[in-house]
C-alpha positions as a printed Julia matrix, in Angstrom:
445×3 Matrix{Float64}:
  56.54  42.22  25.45
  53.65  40.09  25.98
  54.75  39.39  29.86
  54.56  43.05  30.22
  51.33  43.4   28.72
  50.1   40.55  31.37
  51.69  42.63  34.26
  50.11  45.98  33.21
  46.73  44.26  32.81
  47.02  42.69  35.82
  48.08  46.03  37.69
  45.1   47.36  36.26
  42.68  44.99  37.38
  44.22  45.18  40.88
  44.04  49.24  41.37
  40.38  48.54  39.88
  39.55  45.45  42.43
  41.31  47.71  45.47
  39.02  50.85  44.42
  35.69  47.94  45.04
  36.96  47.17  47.43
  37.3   50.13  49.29
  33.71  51.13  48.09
  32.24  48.11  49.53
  33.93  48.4   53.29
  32.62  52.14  53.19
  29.33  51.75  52.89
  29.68  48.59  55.4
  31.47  51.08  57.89
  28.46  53.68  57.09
  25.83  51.37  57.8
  27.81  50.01  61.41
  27.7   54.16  62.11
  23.87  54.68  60.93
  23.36  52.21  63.04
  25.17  53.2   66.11
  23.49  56.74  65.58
  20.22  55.56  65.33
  20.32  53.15  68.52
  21.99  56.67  70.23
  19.49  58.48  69.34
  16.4   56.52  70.57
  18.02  55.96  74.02
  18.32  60.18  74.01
  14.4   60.33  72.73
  13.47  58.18  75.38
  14.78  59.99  77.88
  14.19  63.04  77.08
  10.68  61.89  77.48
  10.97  60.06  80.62
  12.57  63.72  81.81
   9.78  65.45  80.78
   7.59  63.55  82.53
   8.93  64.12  85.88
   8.71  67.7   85.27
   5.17  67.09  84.94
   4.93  64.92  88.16
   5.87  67.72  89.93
   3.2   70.09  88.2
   1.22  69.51  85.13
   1.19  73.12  84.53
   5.22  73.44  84.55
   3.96  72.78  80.68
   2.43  76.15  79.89
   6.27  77.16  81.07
   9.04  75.22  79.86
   7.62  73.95  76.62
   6.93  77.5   74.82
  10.56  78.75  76.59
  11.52  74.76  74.62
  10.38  75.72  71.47
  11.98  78.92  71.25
  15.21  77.59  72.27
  15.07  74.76  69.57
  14.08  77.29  67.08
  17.07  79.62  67.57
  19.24  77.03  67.88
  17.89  75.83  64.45
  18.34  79.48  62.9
  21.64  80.58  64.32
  23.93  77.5   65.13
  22.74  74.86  63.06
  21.15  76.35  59.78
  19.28  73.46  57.77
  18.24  71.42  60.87
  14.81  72.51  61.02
  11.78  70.33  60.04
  12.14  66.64  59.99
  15.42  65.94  57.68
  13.64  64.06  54.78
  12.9   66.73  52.2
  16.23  68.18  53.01
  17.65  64.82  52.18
  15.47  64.38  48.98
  16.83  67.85  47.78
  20.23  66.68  48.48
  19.64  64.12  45.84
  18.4   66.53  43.5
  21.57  68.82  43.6
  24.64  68.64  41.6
  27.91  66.9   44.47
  29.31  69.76  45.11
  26.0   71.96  46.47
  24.96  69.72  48.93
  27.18  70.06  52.18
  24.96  72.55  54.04
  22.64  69.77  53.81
  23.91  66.97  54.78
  26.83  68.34  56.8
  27.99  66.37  60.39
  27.15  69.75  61.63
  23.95  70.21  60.57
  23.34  65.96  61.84
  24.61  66.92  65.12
  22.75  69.83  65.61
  19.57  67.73  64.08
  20.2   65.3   67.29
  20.87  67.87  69.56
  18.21  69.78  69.01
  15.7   67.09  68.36
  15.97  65.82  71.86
  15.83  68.95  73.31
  12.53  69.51  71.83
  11.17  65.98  72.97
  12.5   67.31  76.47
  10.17  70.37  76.58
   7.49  68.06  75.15
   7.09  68.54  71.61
   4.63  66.02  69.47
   7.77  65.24  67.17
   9.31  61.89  66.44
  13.17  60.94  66.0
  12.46  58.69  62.62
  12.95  61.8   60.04
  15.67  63.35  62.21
  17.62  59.29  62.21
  17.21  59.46  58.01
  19.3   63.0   57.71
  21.53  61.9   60.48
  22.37  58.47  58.34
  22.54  60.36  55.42
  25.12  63.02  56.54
  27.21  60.06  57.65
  27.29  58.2   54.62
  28.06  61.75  52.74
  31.14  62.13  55.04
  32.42  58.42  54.46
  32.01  59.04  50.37
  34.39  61.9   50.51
  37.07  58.89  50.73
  35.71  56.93  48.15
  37.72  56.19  45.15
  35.76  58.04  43.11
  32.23  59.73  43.05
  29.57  56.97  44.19
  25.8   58.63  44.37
  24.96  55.78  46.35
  26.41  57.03  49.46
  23.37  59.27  50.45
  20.74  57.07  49.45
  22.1   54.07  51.46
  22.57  56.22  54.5
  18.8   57.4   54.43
  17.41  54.19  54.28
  20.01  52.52  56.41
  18.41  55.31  58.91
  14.93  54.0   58.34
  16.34  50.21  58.65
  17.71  51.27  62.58
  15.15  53.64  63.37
  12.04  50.78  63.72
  13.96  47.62  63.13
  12.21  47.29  59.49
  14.78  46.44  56.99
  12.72  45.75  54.02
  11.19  49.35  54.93
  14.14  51.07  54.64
  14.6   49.23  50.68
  10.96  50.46  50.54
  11.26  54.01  51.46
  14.46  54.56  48.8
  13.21  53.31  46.14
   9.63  54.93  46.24
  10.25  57.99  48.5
  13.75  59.04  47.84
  15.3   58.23  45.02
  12.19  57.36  42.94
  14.3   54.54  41.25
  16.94  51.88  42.28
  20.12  51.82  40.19
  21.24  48.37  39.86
  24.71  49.1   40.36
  24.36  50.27  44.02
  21.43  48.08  44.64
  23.69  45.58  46.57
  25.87  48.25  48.33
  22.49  49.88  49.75
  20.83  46.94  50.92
  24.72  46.03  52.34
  24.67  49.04  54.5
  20.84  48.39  55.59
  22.32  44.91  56.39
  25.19  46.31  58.6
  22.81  49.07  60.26
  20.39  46.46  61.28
  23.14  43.81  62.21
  24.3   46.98  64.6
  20.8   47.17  66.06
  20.32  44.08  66.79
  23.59  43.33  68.81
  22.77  46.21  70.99
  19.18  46.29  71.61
  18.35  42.45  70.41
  15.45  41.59  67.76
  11.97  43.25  68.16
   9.34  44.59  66.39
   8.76  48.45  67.0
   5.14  47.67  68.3
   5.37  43.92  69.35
   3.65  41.44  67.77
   0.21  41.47  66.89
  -2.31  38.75  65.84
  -4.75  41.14  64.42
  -6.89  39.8   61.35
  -9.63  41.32  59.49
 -12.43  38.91  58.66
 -14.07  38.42  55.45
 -17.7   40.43  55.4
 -19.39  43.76  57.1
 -15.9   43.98  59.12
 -14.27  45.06  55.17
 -16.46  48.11  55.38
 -14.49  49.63  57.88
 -11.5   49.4   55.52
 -12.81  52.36  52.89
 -14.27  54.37  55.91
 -11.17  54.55  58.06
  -9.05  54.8   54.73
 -10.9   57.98  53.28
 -11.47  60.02  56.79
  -7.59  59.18  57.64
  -6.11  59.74  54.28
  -8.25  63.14  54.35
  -7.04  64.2   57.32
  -3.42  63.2   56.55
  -3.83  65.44  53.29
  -4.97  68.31  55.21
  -1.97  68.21  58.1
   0.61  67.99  54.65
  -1.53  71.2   53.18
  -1.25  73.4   56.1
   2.66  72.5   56.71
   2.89  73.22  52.64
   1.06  76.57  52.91
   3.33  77.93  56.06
   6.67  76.6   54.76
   5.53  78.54  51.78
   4.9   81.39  53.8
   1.35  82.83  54.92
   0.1   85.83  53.08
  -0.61  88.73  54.76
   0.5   91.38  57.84
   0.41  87.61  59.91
   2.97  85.83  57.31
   5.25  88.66  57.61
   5.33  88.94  61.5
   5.86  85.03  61.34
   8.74  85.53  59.06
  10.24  88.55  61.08
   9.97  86.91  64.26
  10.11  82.83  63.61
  11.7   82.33  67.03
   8.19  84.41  68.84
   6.16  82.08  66.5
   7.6   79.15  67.39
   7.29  79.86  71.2
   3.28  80.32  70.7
   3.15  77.5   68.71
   4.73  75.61  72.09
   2.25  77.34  74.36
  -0.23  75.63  71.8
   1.14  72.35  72.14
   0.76  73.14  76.09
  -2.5   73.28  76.37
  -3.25  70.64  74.17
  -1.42  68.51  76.51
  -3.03  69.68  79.42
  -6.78  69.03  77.28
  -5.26  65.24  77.02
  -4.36  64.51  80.26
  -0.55  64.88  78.83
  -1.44  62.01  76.81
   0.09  64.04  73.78
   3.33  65.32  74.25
   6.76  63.41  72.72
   6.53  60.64  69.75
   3.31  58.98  70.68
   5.22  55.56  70.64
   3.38  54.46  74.13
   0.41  55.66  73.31
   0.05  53.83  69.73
   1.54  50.89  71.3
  -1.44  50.91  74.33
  -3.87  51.4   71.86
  -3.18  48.3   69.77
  -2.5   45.91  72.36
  -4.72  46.92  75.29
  -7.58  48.78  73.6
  -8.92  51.94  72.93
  -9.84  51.98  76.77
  -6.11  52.87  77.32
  -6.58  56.41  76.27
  -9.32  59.05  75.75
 -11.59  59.04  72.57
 -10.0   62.74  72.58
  -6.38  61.37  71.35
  -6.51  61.46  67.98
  -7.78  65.27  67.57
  -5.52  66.74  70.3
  -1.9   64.63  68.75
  -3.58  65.65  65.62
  -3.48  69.36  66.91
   0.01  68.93  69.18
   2.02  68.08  65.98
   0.36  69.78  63.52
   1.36  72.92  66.2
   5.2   71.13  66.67
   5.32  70.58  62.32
   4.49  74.38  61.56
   6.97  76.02  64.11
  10.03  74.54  62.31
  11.8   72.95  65.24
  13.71  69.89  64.62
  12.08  66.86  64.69
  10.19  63.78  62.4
   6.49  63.14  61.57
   6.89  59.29  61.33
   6.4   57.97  65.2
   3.4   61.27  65.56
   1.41  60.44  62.18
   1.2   56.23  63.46
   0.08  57.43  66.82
  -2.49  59.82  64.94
  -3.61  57.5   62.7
  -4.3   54.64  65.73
  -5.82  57.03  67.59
  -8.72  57.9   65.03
  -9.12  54.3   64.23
  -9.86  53.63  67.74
 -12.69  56.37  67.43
 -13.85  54.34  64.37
 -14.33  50.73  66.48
 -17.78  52.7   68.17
 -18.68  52.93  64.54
 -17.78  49.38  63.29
 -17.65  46.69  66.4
 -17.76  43.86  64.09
 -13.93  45.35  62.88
 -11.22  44.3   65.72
 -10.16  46.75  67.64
  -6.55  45.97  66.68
  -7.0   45.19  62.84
  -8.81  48.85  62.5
  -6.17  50.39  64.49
  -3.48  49.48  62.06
  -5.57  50.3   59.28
  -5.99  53.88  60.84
  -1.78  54.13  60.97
  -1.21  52.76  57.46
  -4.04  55.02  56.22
  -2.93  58.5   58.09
   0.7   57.82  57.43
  -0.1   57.35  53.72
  -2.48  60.59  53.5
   0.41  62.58  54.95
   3.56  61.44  52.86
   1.85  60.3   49.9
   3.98  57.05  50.03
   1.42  54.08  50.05
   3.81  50.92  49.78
   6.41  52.3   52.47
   3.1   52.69  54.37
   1.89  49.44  54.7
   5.34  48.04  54.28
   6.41  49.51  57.41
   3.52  49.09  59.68
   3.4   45.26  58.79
   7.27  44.79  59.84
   6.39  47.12  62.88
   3.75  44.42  63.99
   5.01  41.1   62.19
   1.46  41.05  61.58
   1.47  39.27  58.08
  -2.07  38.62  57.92
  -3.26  42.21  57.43
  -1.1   42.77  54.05
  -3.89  42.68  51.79
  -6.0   45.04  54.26
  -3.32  47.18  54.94
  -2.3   47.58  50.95
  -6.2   48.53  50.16
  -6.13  50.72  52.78
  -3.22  52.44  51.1
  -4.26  52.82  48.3
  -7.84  54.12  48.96
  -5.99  57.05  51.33
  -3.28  58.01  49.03
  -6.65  58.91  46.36
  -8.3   60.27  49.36
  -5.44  62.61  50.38
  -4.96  63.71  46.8
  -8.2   65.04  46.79
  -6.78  67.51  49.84
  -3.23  68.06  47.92
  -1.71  67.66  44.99
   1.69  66.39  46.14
   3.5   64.57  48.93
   4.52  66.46  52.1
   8.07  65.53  51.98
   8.72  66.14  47.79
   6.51  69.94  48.14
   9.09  70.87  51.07
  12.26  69.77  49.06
  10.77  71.99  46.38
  10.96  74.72  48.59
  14.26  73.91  50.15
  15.48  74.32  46.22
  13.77  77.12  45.58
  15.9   78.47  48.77
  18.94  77.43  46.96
  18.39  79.4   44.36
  17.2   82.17  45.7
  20.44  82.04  47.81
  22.47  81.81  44.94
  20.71  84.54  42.67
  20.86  87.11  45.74
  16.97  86.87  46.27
  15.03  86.63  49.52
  15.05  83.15  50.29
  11.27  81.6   51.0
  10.24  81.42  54.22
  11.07  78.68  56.92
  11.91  76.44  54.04
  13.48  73.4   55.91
  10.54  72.53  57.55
């Protein structure tokens, strides 16, 4: 009797042990195919770019053409064949989390991530001022929801790992990723998946750096901000950036909500016409740049901080700031992160006429921590990030001031985070959907 007590036990333990097991090498497997996705997808945003250009070797003005015919194509696509790949990805993720296992599919779908890659380089290839960050989040996520469908049992995990694994491969910032779910996402960190999240950040980044080697997403920088008048520029560049990041998240709030008036209903008849003027916008902002604008505004950020604002125009900041507020509000596919740094560095480079006791590259980051925070409304991911992004460790306590001063700044603009407002909206569709109402308008932006 008591050996078959032992055996039972022991067979119990076993099936229990094989069932961790199994957990474990999924979200190991997940992370290996975040990874792989998000190297995949930054060799297809880069050239996409790089194609773009040429077309505008040949003409400049082949802009005013193919990128309004760009938009509308993306936009369709995003209506008809891949419903739920509009926008950037992240507040459809965060809604994910919100609903019960069983609802969240048409979010987090491998349909709706391939149609979120597809789509999102095609837009970069008709020159949209979108980034591949947000896009790389959804994508991981939808991964790690297909992988948890053979887990041993229900694991909520699954979705959060695969969003920040997704930030972990998109810039090569691992402790961003941790970061981002825990203040962004989730809003809390269970301990029991704590270790199987920061495992499939682990494998993601192990993925990245076998392919593409170790680097920082904007090489290394030096910068340091001195003790004295150079500090003033801290509060200045934090308020006007934060500000502005609060309006860009209020004007993407009020048209995912839907614009009152005879011009919210033709936009809501005819998204696909609205999206196309929106890309004829985004034209002729190029054109006012020198082209300087279109695609993520990686090269441009990356210019500023190392070779000075005499790289670009005094002019960058407002026209990106135009581009992708133009690329946010028609609803194609494609991420904020990569656009709101370039933004950000762009002003701050404006600033250094103001401040030339500040250097140049210490204000610039302070400008990208300081947008990026006034737009998402997510201060420690903010500084968190950028600092991996440079390895520029002396600028944490800067960078964290900064942070905080825009995140009160941008509250004084709106109330709520860009990303949380939209996955209120994308819920609201849901149960619209569900009740038979009309569902809110262009909600997955």
């Amino acid at each position: 009797m008591q050996t078959r007590r032992y055996l039972t036990h022991l067979s119990i333990r076993s099936r229990l042990a094989r069932k961790r097991w199994t957990r474990h090498v999924l979200f190991v497997i997940g992370g290996l195919c975040v990874g792989l996705a998000a190297i995949t997808m930054a060799y297809l945003a880069d050239q996409a770019q790089a194609a773009f250009g040429m077309v505008l070797g040949h003409s400049r003005y082949w802009a005013v053409l193919v990128t309004p015919l760009g938009f509308a194509v993306c936009m369709w696509l995003a209506i008809v064949v891949f419903p739920n790949a509009q926008g950037s990805g992240v507040p459809q993720v965060i809604a994910a989390l919100r609903l019960p296992h069983e609802q969240r599919g048409p979010l987090v779908s491998l349909r709706v991530a391939f149609g979120k890659v597809i789509v999102m380089t095609l837009g970069l290839l008709c020159g949209a001022s979108t980034g591949r960050e947000g896009p790389t989040i959804q994508v991981g996520c939808a991964i790690m929801a297909a992988l948890g469908r053979f887990a041993p049992y229900r694991q909520p995990g699954f979705l959060l790992a695969g969003s920040a694994a997704g930030v972990a491969a998109a810039f090569n910032t691992p402790l961003a990723g941790i970061v981002f779910a825990i203040e962004e996402l989730s809003r809390a960190f269970e301990m029991r998946t704590a270790g199987l999240i920061i495992g499939a950040i682990i494998a993601a980044g192990l993925t990245s750096l076998a392919i593409v080697g170790d680097y920082q997403y904007f090489g290394t920088t030096s910068a340091t901000l001195p003790l004295g008048m150079a500090w003033i520029a801290v509060p200045v560049c934090a308020v006007l950036c934060g500000m502005l990041g609060g309006l860009f998240s209020r004007v993407l709030i009020r048209f995912a909500l839907g614009i009152p008036g005879r011009a919210g209903g033709w936009i809501k008849r005819h998204p696909v016409a609205f999206a196309a003027i929106c890309g004829l916008g985004v034209a002729l902002c190029g054109l006012m740049s020198h082209e300087h604008v279109f695609g993520t505004g990686y090269e441009q950020a990356r210019a500023i901080i190392h070779d000075g604002s005499g790289a670009i125009d005094y002019s960058f900041g407002g026209w990106k700031f135009a581009a992708t507020l133009l690329s946010a509000i028609s609803g194609i596919p494609g991420g904020i992160f990569a656009p709101s740094l370039a933004i950000g560095a762009g002003i701050a480079s404006d600033l250094s006429l103001l401040f030339p006791q500040a250097p140049l590259g210490a204000l610039v980051l302070i400008g990208m921590v300081s947008y990026l925070t006034g737009v998402v409304r997510a201060p420690i991911t903010s500084f968190v990030i950028t600092s991996e992004m440079t390895n520029d460790h002396a600028m944490v306590i800067p960078l964290m001031a900064a942070a905080l001063i825009a995140n009160a700044a941008s509250q004084l603009v709106t109330k709520e985070g860009l990303y949380h407002a939209l996955a209120k909206i994308t819920l609201a569709r849901f149960e619209a959907g569900a009740s038979g109402e009309a569902e809110p308008q262009s909600a997955g932006r």
